[in-house]
MARMAR-230546 format. One record per residue: residue in three letters; z negated, x, y of N, C-alpha, C in turn. Coordinates in steps of 0.05 Angstrom, whole numbers, padded with zeros to 5 digits, always signed. Example, Ala and Ser with C-alpha at 12.3 -4.5 7.8 and 13.67 -1.06 7.14 Angstrom:
# MARMAR-230546
Ala-00156+00264-00114-00156+00246-00090-00156+00264-00066/Ser-00142+00257-00045-00143+00273-00021-00157+00258+00001/
END
This chain:
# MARMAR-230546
Unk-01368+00171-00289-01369+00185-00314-01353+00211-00312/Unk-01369+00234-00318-01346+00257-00313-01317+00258-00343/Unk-01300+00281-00334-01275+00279-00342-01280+00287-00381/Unk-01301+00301-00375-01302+00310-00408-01310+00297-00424/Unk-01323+00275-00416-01345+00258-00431-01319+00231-00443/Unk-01296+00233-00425-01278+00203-00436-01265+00213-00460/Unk-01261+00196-00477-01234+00199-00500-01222+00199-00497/Unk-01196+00214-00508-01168+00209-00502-01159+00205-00522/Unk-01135+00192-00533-01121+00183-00559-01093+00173-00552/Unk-01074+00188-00568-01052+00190-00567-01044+00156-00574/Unk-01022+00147-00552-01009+00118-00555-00994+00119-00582/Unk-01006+00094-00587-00996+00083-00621-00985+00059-00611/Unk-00983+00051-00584-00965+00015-00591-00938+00019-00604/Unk-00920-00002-00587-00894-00004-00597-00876+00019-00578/Unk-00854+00028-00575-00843+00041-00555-00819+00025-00546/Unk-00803+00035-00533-00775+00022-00527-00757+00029-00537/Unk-00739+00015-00551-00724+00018-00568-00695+00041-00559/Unk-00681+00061-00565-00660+00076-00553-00639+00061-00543/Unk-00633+00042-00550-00609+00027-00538-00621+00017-00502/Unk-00643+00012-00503-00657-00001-00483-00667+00016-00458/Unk-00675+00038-00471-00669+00067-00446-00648+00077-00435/Unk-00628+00065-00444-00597+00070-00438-00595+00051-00418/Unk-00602+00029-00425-00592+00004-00407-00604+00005-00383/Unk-00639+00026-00386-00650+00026-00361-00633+00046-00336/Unk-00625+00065-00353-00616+00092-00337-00588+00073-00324/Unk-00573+00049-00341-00546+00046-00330-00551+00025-00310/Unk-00574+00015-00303-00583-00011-00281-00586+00005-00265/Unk-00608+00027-00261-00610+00041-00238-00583+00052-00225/Unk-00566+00066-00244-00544+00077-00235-00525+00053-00216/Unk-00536+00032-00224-00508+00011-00218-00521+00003-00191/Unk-00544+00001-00189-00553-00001-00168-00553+00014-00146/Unk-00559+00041-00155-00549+00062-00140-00511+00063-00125/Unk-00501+00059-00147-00470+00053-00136-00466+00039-00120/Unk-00477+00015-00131-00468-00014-00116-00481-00013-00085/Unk-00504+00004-00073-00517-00002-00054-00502+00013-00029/Unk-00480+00027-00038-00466+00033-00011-00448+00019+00002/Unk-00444+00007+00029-00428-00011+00039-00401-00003+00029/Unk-00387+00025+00028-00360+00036+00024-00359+00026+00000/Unk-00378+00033-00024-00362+00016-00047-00354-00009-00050/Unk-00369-00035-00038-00371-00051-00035-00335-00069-00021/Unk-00335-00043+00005-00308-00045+00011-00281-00039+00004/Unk-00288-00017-00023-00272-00008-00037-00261-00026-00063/Unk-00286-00047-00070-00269-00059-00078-00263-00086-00069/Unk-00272-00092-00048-00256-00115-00038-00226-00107-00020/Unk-00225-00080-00025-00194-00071-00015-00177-00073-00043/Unk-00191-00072-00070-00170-00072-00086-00168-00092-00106/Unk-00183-00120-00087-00176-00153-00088-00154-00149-00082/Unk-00139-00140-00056-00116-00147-00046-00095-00143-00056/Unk-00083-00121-00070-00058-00132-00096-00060-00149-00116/Unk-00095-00147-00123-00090-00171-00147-00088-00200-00129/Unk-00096-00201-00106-00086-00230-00097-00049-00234-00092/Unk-00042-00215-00093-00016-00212-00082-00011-00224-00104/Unk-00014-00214-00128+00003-00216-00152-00008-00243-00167/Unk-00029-00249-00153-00032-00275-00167-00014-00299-00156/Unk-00012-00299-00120+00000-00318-00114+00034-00313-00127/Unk+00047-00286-00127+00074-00280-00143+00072-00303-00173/Unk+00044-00299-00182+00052-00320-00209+00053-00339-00205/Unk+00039-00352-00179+00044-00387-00177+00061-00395-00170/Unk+00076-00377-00157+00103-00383-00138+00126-00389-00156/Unk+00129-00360-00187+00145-00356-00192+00141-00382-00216/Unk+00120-00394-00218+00120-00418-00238+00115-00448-00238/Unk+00123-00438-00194+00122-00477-00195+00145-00472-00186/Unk+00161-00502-00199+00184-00507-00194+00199-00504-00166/Unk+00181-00519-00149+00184-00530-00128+00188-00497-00104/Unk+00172-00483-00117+00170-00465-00085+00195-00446-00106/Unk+00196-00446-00122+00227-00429-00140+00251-00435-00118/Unk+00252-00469-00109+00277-00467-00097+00273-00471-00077/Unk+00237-00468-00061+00244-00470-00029+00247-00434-00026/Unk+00225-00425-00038+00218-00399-00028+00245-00378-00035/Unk+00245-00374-00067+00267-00356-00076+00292-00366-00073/Unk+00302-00389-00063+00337-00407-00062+00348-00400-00081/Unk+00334-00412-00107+00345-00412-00139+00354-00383-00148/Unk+00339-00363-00133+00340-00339-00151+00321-00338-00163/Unk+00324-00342-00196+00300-00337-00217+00292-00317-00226/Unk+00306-00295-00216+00299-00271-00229+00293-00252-00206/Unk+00274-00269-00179+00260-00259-00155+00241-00239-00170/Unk+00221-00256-00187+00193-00253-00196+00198-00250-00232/Unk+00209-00240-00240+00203-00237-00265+00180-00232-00280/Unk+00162-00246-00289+00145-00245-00304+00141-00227-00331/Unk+00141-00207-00325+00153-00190-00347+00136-00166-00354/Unk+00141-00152-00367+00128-00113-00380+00127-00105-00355/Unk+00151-00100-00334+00159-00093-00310+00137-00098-00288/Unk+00134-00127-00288+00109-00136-00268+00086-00131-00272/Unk+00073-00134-00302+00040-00124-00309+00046-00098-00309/Unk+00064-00071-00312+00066-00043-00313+00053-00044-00276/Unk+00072-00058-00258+00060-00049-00226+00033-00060-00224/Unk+00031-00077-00231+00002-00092-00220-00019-00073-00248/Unk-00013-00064-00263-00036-00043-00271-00039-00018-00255/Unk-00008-00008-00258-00010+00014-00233-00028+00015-00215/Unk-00023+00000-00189-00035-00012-00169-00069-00014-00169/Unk-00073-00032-00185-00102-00034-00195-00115-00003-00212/Unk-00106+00007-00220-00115+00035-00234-00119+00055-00214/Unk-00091+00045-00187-00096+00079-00171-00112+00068-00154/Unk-00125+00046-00150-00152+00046-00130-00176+00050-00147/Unk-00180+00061-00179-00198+00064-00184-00203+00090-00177/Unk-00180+00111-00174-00194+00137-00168-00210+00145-00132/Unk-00205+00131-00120-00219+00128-00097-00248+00117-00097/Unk-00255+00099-00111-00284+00094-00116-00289+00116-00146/Unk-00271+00121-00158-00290+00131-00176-00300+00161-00161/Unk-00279+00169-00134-00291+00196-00129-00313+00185-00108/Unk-00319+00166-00103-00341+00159-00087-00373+00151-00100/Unk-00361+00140-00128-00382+00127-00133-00393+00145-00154/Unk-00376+00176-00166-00387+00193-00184-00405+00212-00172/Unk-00400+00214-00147-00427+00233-00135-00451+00226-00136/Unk-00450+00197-00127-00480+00191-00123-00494+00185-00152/Unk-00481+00187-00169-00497+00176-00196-00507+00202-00203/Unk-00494+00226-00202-00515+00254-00206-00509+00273-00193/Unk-00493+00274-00168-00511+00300-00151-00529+00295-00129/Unk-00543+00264-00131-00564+00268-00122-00591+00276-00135/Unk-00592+00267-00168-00609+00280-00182-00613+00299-00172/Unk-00579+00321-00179-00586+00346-00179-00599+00367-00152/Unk-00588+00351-00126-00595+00363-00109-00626+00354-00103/Unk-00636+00329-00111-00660+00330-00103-00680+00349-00134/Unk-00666+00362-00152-00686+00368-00166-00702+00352-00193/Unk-00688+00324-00188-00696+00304-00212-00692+00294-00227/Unk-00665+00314-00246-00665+00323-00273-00682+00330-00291/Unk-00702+00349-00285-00720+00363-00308-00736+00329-00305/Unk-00746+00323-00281-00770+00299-00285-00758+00276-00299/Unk-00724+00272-00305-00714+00244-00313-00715+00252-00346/Unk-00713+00277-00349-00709+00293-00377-00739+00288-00392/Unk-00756+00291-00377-00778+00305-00392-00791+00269-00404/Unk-00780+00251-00388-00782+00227-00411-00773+00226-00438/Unk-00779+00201-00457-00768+00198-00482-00735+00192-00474/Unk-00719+00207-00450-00696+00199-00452-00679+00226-00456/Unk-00654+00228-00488-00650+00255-00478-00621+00253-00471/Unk-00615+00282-00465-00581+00295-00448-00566+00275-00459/Unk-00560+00260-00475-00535+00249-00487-00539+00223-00471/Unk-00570+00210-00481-00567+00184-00462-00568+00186-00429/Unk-00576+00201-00423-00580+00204-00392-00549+00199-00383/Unk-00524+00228-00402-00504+00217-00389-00490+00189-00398/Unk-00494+00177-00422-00482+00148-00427-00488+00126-00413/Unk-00522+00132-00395-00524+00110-00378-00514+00118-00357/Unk-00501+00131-00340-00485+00145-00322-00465+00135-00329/Unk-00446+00140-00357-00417+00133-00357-00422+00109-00356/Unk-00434+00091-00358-00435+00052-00380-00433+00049-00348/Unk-00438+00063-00323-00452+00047-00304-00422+00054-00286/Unk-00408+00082-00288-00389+00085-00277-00357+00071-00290/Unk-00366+00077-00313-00345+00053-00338-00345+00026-00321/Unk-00363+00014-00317-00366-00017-00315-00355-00018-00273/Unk-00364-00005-00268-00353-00001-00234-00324-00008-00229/Unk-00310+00007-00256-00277+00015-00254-00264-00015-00265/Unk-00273-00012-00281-00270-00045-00305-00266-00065-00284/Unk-00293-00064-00261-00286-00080-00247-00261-00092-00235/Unk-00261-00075-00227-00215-00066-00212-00203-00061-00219/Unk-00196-00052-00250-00179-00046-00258-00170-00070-00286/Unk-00182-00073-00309-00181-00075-00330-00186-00115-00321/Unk-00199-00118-00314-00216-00152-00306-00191-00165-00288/Unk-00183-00154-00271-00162-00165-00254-00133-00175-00267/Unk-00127-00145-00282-00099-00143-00299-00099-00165-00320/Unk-00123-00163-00346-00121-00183-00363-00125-00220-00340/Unk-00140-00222-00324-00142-00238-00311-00114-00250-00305/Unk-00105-00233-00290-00066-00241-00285-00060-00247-00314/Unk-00058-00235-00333-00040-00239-00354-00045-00273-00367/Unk-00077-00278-00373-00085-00308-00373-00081-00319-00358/Unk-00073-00319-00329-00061-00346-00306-00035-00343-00313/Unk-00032-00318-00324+00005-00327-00326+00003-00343-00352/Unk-00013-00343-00374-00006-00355-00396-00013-00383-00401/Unk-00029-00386-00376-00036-00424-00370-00015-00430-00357/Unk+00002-00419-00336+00022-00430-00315+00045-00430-00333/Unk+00057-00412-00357+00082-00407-00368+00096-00424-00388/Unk+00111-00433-00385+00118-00454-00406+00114-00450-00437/Unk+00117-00467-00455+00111-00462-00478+00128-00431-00491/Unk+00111-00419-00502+00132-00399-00511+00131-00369-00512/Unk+00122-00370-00478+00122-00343-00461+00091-00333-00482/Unk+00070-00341-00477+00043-00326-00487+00051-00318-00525/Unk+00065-00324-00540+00069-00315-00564+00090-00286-00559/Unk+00107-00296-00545+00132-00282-00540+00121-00251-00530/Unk+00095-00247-00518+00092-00236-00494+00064-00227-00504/Unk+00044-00234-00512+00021-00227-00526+00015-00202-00530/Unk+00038-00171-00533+00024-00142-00545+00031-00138-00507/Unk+00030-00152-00495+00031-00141-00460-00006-00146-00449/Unk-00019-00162-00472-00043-00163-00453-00066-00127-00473/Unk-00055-00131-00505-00051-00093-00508-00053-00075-00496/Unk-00030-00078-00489-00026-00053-00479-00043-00050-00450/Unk-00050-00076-00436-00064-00079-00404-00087-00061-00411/Unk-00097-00072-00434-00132-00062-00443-00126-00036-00450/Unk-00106-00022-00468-00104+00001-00475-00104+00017-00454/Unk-00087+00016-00434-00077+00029-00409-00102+00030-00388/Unk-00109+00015-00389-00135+00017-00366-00154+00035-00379/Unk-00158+00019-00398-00184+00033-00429-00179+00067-00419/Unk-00156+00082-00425-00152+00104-00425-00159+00113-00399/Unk-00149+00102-00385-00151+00108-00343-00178+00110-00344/Unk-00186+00092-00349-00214+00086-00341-00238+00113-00345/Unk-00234+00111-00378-00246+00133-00395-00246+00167-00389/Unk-00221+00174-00384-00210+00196-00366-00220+00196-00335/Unk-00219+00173-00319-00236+00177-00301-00267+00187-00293/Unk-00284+00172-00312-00305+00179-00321-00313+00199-00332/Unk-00300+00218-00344-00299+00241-00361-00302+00261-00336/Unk-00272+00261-00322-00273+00278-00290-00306+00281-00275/Unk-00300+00245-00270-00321+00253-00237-00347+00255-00249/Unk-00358+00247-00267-00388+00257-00278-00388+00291-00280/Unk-00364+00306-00295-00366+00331-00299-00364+00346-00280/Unk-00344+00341-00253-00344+00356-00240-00370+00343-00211/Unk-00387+00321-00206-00409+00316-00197-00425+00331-00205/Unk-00430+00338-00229-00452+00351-00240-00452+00390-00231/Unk-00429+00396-00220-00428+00420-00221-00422+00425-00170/Unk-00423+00403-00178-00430+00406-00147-00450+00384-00132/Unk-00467+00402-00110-00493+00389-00107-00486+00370-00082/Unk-00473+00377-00060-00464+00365-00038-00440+00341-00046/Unk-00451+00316-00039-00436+00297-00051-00407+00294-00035/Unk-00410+00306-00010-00384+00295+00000-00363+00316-00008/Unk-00374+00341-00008-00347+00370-00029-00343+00351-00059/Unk-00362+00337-00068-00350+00339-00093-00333+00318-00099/Unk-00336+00298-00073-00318+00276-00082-00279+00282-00066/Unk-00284+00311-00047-00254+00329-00051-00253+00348-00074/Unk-00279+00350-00093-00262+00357-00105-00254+00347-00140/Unk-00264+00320-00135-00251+00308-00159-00227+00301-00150/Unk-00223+00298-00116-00187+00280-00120-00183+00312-00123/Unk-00185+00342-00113-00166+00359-00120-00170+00373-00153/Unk-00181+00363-00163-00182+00372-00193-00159+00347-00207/Unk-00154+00324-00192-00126+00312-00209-00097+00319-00195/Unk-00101+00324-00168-00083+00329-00144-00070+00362-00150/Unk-00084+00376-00153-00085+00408-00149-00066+00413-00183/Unk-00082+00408-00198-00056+00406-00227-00033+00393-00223/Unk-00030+00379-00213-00001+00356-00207+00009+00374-00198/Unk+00009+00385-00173+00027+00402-00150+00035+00433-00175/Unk+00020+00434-00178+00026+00461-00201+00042+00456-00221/Unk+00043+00434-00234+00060+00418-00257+00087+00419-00244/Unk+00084+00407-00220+00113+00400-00211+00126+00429-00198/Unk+00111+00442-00187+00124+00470-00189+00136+00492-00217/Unk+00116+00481-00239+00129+00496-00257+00144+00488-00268/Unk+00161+00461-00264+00171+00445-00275+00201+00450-00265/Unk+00195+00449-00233+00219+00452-00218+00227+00490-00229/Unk+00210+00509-00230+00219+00532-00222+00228+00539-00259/Unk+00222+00533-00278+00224+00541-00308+00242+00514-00316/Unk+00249+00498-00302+00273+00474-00305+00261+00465-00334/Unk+00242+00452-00340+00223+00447-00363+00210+00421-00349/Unk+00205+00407-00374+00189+00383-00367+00158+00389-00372/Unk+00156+00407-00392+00132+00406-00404+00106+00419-00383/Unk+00124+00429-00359+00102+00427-00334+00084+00403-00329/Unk+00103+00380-00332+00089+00352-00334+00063+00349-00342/Unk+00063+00364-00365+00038+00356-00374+00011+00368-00353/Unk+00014+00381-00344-00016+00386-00313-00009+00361-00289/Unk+00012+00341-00299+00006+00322-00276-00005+00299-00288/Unk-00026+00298-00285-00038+00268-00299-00024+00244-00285/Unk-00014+00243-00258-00004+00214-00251+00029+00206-00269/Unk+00043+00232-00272+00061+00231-00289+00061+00221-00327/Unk+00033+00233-00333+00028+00225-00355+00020+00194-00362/Unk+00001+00186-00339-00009+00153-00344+00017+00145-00334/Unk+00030+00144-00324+00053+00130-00315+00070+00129-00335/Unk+00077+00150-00357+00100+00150-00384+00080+00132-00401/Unk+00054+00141-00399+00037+00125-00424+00030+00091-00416/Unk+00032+00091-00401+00032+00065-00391+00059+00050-00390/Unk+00082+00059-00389+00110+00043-00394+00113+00041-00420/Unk+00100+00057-00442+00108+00053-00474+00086+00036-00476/Unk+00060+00035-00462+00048+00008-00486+00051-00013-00466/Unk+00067-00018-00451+00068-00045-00444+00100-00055-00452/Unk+00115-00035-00466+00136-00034-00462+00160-00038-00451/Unk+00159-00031-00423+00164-00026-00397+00187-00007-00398/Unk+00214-00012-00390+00226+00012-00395+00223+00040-00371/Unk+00231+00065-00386+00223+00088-00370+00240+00092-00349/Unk+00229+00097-00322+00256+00106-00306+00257+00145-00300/Unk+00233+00150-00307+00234+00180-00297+00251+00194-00315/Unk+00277+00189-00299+00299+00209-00314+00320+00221-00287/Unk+00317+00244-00286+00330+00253-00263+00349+00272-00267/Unk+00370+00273-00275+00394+00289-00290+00386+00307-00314/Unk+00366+00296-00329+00368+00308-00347+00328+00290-00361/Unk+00331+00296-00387+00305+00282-00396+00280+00287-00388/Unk+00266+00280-00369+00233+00283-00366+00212+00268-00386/Unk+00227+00260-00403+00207+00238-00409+00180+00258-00439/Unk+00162+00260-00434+00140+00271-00456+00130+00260-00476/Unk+00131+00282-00502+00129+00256-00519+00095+00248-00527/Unk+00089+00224-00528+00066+00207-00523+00037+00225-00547/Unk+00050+00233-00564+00029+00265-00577+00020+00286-00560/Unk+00038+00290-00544+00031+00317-00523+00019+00297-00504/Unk+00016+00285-00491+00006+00266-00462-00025+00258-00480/Unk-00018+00244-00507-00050+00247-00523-00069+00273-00524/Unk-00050+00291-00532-00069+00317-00540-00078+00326-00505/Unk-00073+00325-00488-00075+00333-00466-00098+00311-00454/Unk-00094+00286-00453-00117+00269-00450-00140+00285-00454/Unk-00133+00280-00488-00166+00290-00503-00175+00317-00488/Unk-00156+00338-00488-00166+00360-00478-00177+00366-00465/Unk-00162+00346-00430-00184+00347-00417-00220+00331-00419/Unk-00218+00307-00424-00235+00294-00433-00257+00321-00450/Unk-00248+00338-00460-00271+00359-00486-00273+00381-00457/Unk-00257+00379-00443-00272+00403-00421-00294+00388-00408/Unk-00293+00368-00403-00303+00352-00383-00335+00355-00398/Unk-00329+00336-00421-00353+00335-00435-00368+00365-00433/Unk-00350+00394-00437-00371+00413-00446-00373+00416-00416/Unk-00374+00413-00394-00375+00421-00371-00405+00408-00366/Unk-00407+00381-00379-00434+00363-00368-00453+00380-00394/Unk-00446+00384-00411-00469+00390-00434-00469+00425-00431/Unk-00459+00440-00399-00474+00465-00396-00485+00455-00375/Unk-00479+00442-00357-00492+00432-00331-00527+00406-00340/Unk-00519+00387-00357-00545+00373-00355-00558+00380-00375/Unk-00583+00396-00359-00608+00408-00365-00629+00398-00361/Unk-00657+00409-00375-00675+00396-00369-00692+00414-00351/Unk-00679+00445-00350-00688+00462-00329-00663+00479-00327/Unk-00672+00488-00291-00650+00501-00281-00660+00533-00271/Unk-00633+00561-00285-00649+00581-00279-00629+00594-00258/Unk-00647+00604-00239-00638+00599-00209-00635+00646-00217/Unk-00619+00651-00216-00622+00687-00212-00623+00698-00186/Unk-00646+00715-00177-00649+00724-00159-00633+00753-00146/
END
């Protein structure tokens, strides 16, 4: 039958619902992540403090290895703000190593292969494209960071005698808060700055030097203007104060004189960067790209 003679008629079924095009874009992505051996190894490297810290809770709450292992020092292993502050630490700074691994491949391969405009020109638009990107890079980090910490905090609260889980309860808070923020801020970075470079292996130097490269500058203007408020361009300085107040952990960064920032400025600075980030992805993800000759 030739081409002129068929009907055509615009689809009237049902469509897919927007929540559900999201979920498609964040399976592919996860798949995409998940299918490189290095991530894979990345995070079975950052099993290894949370195993550390798990056997620290069984030790420090059976009786028996208390007085073979520690020789009745009880205050070896304190179970404390102190202990979930390191073991978040720990678990948080191996998220930035996969997250600069695993943020390239979720979109500068789009972009270098060109398959942006074709992922666009579906019923999917710029906002969801990047939410199934973040849901997929969100859930990566969660893995290692946020799942492990609250994990420790419930073996400590089955192993701890009566008492400790009431006593102790705004410490599994603050775990979720503290990561929640890490996490979110992570994700904000390596999507924005993936998107603005096409070669995946520059861009995953240069998400660690877009948190690295402000730090070193912080601490120079800090040292040379005898000011703390340089601090604020070091993000490892900032999660580290904001993370001792919600676990309430006491502060040690005090070095002859007050460093400590107050938790409004370390907020407003979060967000800040977080709104660059965002406008950086909403000039970069397009549904066409104009190339000047």
């Amino acid at each position: 039958m030739s081409v002129y003679k068929r009907s055509y008629r615009a689809y009237t079924g049902s469509t897919t619902p927007l929540w559900k095009r999201v979920v498609v874009l964040a399976r592919y992505a996860l798949a995409e992540a998940w299918a490189s051996k290095i991530t894979i190894g990345l995070c079975l490297a950052a099993t290894v403090p949370f195993l550390v810290f798990l056997v620290q809770i069984y030790l420090a709450n059976n009786p028996l290895a208390r007085q073979l292992v520690f020789k009745g020092n009880l205050r070896l292993f304190d179970i404390d703000a102190v202990y979930f502050l390191r073991a978040l630490e720990a678990q948080c700074w191996f998220a930035l190593p996969l997250m600069s691994w695993v943020a390239p491949r979720l979109i500068t391969y789009d972009l270098a292969d060109n398959a942006l405009p074709i992922l666009l020109c579906h019923p999917v638009s710029r906002f969801a494209y990047v939410l199934g990107k973040f849901i997929a890079l969100f859930s990566s980090l969660a893995s290692i960071t946020l799942l492990p910490c609250l994990l420790l905090f419930v073996y400590q609260c089955y192993f701890s005698p009566s008492g400790w889980t009431a006593a102790n309860f705004s410490l599994a808070g603050g775990i979720f808060a503290g990561g929640l923020i890490w996490i979110t801020l992570l994700c904000f970075i390596g999507l924005a700055f993936s998107s603005w470079v096409k070669w995946r292996t520059l861009a995953t130097g240069v998400i660690f030097a877009a948190i690295l490269v402000p730090a070193g500058v912080g601490g120079i203007v800090s040292g040379v203007l005898r000011t703390k408020w340089g601090l604020l361009l070091n993000v490892p300085v900032m999660m580290t104060q904001l993370w001792q107040r919600l676990l309430g952990a006491p502060e040690t960064m005090r070095v002859g004189r007050d460093w400590s920032l107050p938790s409004t400025a370390i907020a407003v600075m979060l967000m800040l960067a977080c709104l660059v980030c965002a406008a950086m992805l909403n000039a970069r993800i397009r549904a066409r790209e104009v190339v000047r000759g």
